[in-house]
Structure formats: structure tokens, C-alpha cells
Backbone as CSV, one residue per row, in Angstrom:
resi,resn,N_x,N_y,N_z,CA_x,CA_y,CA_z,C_x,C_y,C_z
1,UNK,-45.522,16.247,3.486,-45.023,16.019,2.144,-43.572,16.515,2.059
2,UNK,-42.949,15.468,1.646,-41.327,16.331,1.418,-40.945,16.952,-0.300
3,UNK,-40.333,17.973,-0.123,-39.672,18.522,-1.069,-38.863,18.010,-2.115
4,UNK,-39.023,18.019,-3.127,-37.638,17.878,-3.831,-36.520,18.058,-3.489
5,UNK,-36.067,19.519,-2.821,-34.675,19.423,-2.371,-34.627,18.313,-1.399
6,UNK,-35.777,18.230,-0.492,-35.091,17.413,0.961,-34.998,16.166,-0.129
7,UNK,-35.442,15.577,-0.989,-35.248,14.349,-1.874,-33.538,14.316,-2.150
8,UNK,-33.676,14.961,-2.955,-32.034,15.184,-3.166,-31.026,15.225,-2.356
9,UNK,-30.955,16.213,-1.186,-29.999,16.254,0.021,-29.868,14.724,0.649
10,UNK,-31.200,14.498,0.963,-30.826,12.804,1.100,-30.030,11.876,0.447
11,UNK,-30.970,11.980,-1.066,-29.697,11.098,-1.367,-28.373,11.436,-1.814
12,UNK,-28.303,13.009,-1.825,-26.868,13.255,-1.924,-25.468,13.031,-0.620
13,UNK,-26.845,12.984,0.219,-26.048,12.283,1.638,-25.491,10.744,1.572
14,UNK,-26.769,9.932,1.300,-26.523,8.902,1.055,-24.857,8.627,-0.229
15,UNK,-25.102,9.456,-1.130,-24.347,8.610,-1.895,-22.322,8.785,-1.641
16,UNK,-22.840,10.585,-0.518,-21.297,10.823,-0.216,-20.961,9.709,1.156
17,UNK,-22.095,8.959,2.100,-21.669,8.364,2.835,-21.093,6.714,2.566
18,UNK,-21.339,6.613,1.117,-20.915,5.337,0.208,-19.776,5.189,-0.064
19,UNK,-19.261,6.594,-0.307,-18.302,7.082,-1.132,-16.956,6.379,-0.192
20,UNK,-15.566,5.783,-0.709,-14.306,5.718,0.273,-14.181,7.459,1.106
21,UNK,-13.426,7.288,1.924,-12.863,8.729,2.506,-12.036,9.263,1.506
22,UNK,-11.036,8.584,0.919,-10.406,9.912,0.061,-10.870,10.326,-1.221
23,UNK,-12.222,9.702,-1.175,-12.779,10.408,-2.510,-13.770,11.279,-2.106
24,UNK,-14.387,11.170,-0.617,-15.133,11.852,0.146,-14.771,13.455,0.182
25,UNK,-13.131,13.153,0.635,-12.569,13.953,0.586,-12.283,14.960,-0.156
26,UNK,-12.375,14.148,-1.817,-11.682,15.064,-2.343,-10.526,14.924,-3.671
27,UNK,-9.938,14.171,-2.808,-8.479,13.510,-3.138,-8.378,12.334,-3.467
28,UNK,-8.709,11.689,-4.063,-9.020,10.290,-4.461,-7.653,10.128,-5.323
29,UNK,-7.324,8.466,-5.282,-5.961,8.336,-5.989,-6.480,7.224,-6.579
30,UNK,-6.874,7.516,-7.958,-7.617,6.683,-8.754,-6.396,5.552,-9.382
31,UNK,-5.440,5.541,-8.912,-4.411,4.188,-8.864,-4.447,3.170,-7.998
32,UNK,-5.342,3.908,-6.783,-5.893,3.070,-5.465,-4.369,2.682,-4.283
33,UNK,-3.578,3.760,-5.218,-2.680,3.645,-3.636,-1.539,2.621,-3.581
34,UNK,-0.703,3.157,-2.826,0.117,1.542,-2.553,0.473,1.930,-0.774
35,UNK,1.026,0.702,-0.213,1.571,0.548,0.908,3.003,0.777,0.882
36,UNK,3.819,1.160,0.388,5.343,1.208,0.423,5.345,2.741,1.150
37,UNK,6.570,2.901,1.052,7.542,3.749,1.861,7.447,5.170,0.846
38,UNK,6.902,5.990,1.008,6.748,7.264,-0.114,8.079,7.475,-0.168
39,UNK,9.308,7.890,0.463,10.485,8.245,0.376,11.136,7.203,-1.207
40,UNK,10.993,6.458,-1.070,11.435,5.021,-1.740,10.590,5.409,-3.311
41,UNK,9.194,5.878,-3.544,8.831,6.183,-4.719,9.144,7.475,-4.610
42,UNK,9.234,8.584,-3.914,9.706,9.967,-4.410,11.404,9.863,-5.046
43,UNK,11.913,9.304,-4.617,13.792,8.658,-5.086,13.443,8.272,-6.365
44,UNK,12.781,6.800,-6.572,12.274,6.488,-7.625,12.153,7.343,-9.318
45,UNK,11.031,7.903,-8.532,10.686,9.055,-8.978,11.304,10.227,-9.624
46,UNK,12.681,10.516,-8.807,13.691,11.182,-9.325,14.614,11.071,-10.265
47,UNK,15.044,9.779,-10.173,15.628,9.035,-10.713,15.130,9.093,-12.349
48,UNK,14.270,8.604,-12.401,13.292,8.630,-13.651,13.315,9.756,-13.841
49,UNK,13.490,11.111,-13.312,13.343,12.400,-14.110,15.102,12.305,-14.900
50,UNK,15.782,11.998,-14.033,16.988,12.347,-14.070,17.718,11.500,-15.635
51,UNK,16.894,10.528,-16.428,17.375,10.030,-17.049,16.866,10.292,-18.732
């Protein structure tokens, strides 16, 4: 007979092995990211403070 916990650990396994990696992680970028050049949005970025 299994346990409640072992119930749970399972599917708490299951649902972190569903999960993307950087939310696995932790760190999830709930904007979903871009492909560009970070240098190019950190400038950006500055810029926009600067004004």
C-alpha cells in the first residue's frame, strides 16, 4: 500500500518534470524571453533611464 506522501512526491515529481527548465529552475521570465543581443537591450535600457 502506498502512502500519501509517496502519492504526492510523485506527483510533485511529475509536475516539476513538466515544468520548462527556467521555471524548474526557479527563474522563469514570464515575458518568455527574446533572442537578441542582451548588450543591445541593457543600452536600450539605459537610454530609457536616461530620459
Amino acid at each position: 500500500m502506498t502512502s500519501p506522501d509517496d502519492d504526492r512526491q510523485a506527483r510533485a515529481k511529475q509536475h516539476v518534470e513538466q515544468l520548462p527548465a527556467e521555471t524548474a529552475l526557479g527563474n522563469a521570465d514570464p515575458a518568455g524571453g527574446v533572442d537578441e543581443d542582451p548588450k543591445i537591450l541593457d543600452r536600450a535600457a539605459e537610454e530609457e533611464r536616461q530620459k
